[in-house]
N, C-alpha and C positions, 0 to 999 in steps of 0.2 A: 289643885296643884299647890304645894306648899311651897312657900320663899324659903330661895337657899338650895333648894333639890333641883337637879340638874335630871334633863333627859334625853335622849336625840328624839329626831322625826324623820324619819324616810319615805325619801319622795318617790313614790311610786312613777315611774316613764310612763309617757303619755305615748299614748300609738297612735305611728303615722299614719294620715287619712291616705287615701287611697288616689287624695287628687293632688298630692305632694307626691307621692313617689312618681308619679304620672310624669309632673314636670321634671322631675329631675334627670330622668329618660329620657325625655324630648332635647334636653341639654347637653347630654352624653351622644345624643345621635345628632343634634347639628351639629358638633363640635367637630365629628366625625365625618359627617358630609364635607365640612367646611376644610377638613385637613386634607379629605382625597382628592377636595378640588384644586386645593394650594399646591397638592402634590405634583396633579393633573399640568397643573400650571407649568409647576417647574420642569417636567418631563417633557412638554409642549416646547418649553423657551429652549430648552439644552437640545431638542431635534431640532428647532428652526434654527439654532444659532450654531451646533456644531452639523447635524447628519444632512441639513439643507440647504447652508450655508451660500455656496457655490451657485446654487440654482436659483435662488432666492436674488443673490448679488444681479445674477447676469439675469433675474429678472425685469430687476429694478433699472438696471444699465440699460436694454433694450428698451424702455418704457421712456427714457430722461438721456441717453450718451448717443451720441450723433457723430456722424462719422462725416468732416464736411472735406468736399473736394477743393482744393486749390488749385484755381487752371491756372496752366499754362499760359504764356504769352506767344500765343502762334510767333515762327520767324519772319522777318518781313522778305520780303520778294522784290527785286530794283534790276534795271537793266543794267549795262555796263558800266555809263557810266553812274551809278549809284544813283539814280532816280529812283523813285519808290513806286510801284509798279500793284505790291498789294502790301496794306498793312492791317494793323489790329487795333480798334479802339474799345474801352472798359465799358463794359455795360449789367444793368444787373438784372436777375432774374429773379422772378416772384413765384415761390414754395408755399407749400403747405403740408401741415402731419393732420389731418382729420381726424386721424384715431388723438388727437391731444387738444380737438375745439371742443369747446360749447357750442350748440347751433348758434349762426351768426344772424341778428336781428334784423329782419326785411330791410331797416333803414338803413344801414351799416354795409349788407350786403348787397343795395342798390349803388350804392355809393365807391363799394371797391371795384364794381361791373364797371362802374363811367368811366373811372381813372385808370381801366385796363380795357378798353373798347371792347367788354366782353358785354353779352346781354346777361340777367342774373337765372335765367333758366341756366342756362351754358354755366354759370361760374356753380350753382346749385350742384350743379351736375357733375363737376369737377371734385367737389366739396363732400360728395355722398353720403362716399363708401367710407363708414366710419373703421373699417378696416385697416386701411392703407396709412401708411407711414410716412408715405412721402409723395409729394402729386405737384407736378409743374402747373402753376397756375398762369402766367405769362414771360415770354422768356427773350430776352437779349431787348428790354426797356431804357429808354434815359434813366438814368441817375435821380433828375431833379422828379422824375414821375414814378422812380421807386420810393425816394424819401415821402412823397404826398399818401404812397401805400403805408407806408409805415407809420405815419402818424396817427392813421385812423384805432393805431393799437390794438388789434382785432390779432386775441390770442390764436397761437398755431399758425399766423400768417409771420414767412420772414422773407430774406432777400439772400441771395447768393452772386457775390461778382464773377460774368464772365466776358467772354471776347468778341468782338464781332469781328466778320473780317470787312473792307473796303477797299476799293478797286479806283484809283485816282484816275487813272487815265479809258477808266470805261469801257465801252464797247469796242474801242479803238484796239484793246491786248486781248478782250476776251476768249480768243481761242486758244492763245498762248496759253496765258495762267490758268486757266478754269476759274474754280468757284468753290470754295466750303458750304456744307450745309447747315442748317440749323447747332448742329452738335458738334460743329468747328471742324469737321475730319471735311476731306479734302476730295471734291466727286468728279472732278474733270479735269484737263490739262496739268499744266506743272504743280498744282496743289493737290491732284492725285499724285500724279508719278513720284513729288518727293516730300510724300506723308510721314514720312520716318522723320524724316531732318526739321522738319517741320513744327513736327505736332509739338514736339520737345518731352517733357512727361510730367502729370498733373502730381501737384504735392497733395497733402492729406492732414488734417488737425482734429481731434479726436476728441471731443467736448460734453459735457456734462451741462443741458439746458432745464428749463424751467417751464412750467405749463403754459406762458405766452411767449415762450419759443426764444428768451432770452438766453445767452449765455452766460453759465453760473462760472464754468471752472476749466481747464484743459485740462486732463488725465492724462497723457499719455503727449511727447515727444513731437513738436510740430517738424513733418517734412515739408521743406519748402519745393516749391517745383521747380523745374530746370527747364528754364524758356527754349523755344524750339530756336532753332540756327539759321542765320540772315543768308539768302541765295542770292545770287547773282547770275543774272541770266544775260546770254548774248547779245540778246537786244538791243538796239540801237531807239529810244524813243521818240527820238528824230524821225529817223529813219521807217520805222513804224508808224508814225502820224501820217507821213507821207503817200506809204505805201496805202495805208489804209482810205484815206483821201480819194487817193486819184482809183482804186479800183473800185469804190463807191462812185465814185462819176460816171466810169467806163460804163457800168451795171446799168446805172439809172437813164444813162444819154443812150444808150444802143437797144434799152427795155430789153435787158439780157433776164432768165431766169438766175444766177447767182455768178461770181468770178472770186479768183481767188491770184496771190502776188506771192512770191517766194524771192527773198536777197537774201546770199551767202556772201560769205567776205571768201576772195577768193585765194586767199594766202594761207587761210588758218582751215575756211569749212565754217566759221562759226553762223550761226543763224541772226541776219542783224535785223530781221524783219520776215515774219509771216502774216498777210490778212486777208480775210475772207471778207464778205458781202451778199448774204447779208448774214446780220452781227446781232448783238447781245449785250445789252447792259446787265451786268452781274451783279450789280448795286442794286437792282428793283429787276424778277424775274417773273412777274405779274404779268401771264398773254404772250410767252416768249413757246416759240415752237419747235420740236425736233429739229426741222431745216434750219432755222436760226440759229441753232449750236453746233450744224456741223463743222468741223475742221477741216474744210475738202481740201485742202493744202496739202493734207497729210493721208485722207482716210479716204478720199473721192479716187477713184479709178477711171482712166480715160485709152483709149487709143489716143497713141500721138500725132497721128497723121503725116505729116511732113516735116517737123522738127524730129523725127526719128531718121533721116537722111544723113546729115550727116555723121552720125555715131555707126552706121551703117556701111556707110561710102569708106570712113576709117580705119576696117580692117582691110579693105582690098587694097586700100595702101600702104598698111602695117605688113602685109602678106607677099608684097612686092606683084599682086595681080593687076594693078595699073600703076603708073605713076600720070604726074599732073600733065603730062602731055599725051595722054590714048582719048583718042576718039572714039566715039560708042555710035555704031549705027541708032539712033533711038525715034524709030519708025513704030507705028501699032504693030506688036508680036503676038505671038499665039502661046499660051504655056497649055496643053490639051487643049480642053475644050473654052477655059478662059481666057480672053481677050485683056493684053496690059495696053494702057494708052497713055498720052499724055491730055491736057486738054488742050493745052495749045503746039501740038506735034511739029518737030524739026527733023529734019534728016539725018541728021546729026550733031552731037558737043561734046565738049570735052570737060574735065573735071568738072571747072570751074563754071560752065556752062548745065552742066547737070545739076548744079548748087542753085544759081542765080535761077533757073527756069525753072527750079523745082520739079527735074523729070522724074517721074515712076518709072517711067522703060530705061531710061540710062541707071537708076539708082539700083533696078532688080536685076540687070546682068552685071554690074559688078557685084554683087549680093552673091547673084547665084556663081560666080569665079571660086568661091570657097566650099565646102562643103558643109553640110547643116551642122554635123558636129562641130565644126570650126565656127559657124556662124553662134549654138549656141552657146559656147565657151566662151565670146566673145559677150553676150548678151550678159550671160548670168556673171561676167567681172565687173561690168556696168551696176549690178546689184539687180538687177529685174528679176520676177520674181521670188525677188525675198526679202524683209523687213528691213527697213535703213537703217535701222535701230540709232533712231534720234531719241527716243527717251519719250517720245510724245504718247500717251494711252490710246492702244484700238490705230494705232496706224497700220496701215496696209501693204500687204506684199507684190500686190501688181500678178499679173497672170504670165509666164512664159512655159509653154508644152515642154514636154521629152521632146528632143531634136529625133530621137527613133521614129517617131509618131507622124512628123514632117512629110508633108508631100514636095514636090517642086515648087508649086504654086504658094503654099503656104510661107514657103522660104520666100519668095519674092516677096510677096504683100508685106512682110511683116518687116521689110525692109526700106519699107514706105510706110509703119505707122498704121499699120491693119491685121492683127490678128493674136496681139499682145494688149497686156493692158498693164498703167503705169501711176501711179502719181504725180502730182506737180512735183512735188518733195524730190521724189525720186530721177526725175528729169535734171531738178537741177543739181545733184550731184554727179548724176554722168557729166553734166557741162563741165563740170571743174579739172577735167580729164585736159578741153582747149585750155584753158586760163591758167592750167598747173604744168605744162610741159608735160604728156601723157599720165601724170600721176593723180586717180580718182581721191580726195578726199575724204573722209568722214565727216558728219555732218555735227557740229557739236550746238546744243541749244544753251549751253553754260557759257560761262568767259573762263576763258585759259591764258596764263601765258605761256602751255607748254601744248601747245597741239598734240596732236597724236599723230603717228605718222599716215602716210596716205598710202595706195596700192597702186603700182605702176602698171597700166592696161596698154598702152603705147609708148612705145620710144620718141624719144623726142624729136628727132627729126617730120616723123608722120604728126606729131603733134602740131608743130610748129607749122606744115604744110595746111594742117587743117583750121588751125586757126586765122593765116593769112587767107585761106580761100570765107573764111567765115567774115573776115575784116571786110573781103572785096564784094559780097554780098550786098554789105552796106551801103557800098556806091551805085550811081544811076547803073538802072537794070537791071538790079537787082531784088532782091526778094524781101530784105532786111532796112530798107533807105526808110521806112515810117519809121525807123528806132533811131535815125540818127539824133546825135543830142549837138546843139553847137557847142565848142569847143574842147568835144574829146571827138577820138575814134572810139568804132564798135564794132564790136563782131556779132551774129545772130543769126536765128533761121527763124521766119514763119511757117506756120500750117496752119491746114483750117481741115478738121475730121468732120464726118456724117457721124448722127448719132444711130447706134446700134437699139433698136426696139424691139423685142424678141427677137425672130431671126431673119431681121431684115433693116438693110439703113433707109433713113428716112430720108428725103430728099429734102427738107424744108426744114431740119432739125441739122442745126454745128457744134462746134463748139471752136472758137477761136482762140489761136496760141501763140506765145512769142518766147526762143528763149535765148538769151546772151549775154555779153561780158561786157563791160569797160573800163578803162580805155582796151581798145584793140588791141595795141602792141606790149602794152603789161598792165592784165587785166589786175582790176583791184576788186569790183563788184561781180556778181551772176545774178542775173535778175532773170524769172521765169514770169508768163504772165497767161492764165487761163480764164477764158470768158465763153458763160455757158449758156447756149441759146439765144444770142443776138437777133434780134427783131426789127431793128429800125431801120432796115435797109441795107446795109453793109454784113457782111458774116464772116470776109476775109481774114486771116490772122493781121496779114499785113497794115490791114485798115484799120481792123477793131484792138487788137490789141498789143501791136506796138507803139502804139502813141504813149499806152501804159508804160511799157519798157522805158520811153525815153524820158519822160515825167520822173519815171522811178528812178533808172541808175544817174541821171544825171542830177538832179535833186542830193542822192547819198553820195555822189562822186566831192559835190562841193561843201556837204559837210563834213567828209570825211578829209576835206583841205586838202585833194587830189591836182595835182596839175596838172591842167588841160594839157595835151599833147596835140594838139589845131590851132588856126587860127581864127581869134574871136569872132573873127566872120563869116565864117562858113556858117551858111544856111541851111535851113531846113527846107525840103522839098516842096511847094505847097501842094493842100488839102486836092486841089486840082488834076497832080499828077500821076498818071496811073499806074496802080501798086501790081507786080507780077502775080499772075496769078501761082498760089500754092496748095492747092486743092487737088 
């Protein structure tokens, strides 16, 4: 090559090996994978976020948003005069979401078994089903023994406040009010019948919680609840203690199988006292038995035996078939082939005399003076066989036939308390017929100050006659002198019924009764009084259970700050003297 001469050189291309182009392929197809997976991606997030949206939300909400009840403050329940009779106090209960725990560590779960008197097989068992969403684990707890659950901070366990209810005066109203159960709704007496007024209506807050069952957030609009409505019942709690009292004596001194006490006020009908025996603590119902919850005041069915006389005797003198001066041959008669008698038979008496001596044979021929359709139009104004409709749940209607159906004999009996069947309840609203100037009342178990009006069964004349011969009752020789109270008068009837055992009465089986007013000349009380199966020797109404009567209306006569109409001296008959027999 010479200096100065210029020349090019061309560079021949080198050829790509075959493990270059290789790579550079592999780089073009992951690049490719990698964008259809980015694509993937986005196609993915724009379904979940637009075409899933909805289902997704509301899956996420049903996993985490909680729907919590707000109860209700049951209303409270108080006699007349606003004593508190049932109330409500706070208590809280122990939840759990399963599908939202981690299994709970033996020591953790021994621990929440102690402080809920649960054994931990049982709580295990509660705890399971990883399913469920919601599971009562203990419920209507202290307060101070719910915060001890909560502290152990054992996620998916929380607390919910609700109500119990409480019963201050016991076994003493228990048949009145009834009882709630567990789930605060209302199973017997007045907290069934007025569930509505009661319950009030549970609010609701709508909450967004957290995996140990915290609350994160509200979502949604808290409704608050609207507490149930304060009642007011007729009751008298006075008057109730009392009655309750002295028919728990009668029961237990006579080794009676149960007894039950019925006082209406006898101006308005209201209910100032119903009780039975035996009874029921509603506070603790641990070993308590069907019979201890009955309300036989209301629900129990009896023949009347001899207190159905005079309501009986009161149409034949509504009807003008006697007045208080006819005398009744009342000798043993013949109706067919059965035999009416008395037990202690006179030749004859007169009204007042067929009261006091408690005759069968004088009471079934003024009976039979009327026609059975007369008689039972007269029955069924009384209310007999049909619902008092007191308000009280499963009260009973009492048995009265088609008067078509009637024989002679039938008519008679049942005019002495044999062949009907009746209530205590229902007994003592026929009485309000004496104590109202023939006007039956309605029975009300609320307080009013506007009564309702009553139903006129007798004019007041026949009234007024019947309740003087009821007054005169009360005096020596009569039937009703165990009810005297000192210093009121009274008006009443005893009887004493055989109890019916299939188809046949038992000779050794009663049931003893008492029912009346006082004071006699302007009744304020009606006190009925039923004792069933008296054992101790006595079974008479007059024996066994007008002593109740007089305990009872005399007792409510001077709370009710009544003035005696006697003088403070008049005594009481002694235990000695012998009571007519009414049998």
């Amino acid at each position: 090559m010479r200096a100065g001469s210029s020349y090019s050189v061309r560079t021949r291309p080198v050829p790509a090996s075959p493990a270059l182009r290789m790579t550079s392929t592999r780089v073009r197809c992951v690049l490719l994978v990698l964008a259809l997976l980015f694509l993937a991606l986005i196609g993915r997030a724009v379904y979940l976020q637009v075409v899933q949206q909805d289902f997704l939300q509301n899956q996420g909400e049903a996993r985490f948003r909680r729907t919590l009840t707000l109860e209700a403050n049951r209303g409270v329940i108080t006699d007349r005069n606003g004593e508190p009779l049932a109330i409500s106090s706070p208590v809280q209960t122990i939840w759990a979401s399963p599908t939202d725990m981690e299994p709970v560590p033996p020591a953790k779960l021994r621990e929440l078994a102690g402080l809920l008197d649960l054994s931990p097989e049982e709580l295990s068992a509660k705890l399971s089903d990883r399913k469920k969403e919601f599971v009562y684990i203990k419920r209507q707890i202290s307060p101070e023994q719910a915060d001890k659950v909560m502290a152990l901070g054992i996620p998916g366990i929380a607390k919910q406040q609700e109500y119990r209810r409480f019963y201050p005066a016991g076994e003493i109203v228990s048949h009145i009010i009834g009882f709630t159960g567990v789930d605060g709704k209302g199973q017997e007496g007045v907290e069934l019948a007025r569930e509505k007024m009661l319950a009030g209506k549970d609010g609701r807050r709508v909450v967004l919680k957290d995996r140990r069952g915290h609350i994160i957030e509200d979502v949604a609009a808290i409704e608050p609840p609207r507490d149930g409505q304060k009642l007011a019942l007729a009751v008298d709690h006075r008057i109730q203690y009392l009655a309750y009292r002295e028919i728990k004596a009668a029961v237990e001194a006579n080794k009676a199988k149960a007894g039950s006490v019925v006082v209406l006020d006898a101006k308005t009908g209201e209910l100032l006292a119903l009780a039975n025996y035996p009874s029921f603590n509603p506070n603790n119902r641990v070993g308590v038995t069907p019979e201890m919850m009955r309300n036989r005041g209301v629900i129990d069915l009896f023949e009347p035996g001899s207190t159905m006389k005079p309501l009986s005797i009161s149409l034949a003198l509504e009807h003008g078939k006697a007045n208080l001066n006819t005398v009744l041959d009342t000798r043993t008669y013949m109706i067919g082939p059965a035999t009416i008698r008395d037990v202690a038979p006179r030749p004859s008496l007169d009204i007042l005399g067929i009261i006091q001596k408690s005759s069968n044979v004088g009471t079934s021929k003024l009976a039979l003076m009327n026609s059975p359709e007369e008689s039972w139009k007269h029955y069924d104004a009384l209310g007999f066989g049909r619902a008092p409709e007191t308000g009280f749940p499963g009260e009973a209607s009492g048995r009265l036939r088609d008067w078509h159906k009637w024989r002679p004999i039938e008519q008679a009996t049942m005019s002495f308390g044999y062949g009907l069947s009746v209530s205590l309840i229902q007994m003592a609203r026929a009485y309000t017929i004496f104590a109202n100037d023939g006007v039956m009342l309605p029975i009300s178990l609320y307080k009013t100050s506007n009564p309702m009006p009553g139903k006129r069964v007798l004019n007041e004349k026949t009234a007024h006659e019947m309740r003087d011969l009821l007054i005169a009752n009360s005096q020596p020789g009569g039937g009703a002198v165990g009810g005297r109270i000192i210093g009121y008068s009274i008006g009443g009837k005893s009887g004493t019924a055989r109890k019916l055992e299939g188809r046949s009465y038992v000779a050794n089986k009663h049931r003893a009764l008492f029912m009346g007013f006082a004071p006699g000349h302007a009744p304020r009380v009606i006190v009925t009084v039923m004792i069933d199966e008296p054992t101790a020797g006595k079974y008479y109404g007059g024996a066994v259970s007008a002593p109740v009567f007089s305990q009872v209306a005399g007792g409510a006569l001077r709370i009710l700050n009544v003035t005696p109409d006697e003088p403070s001296n008049n005594t009481l008959l002694p235990e000695s003297t012998p009571v007519p027999v009414d049998f």
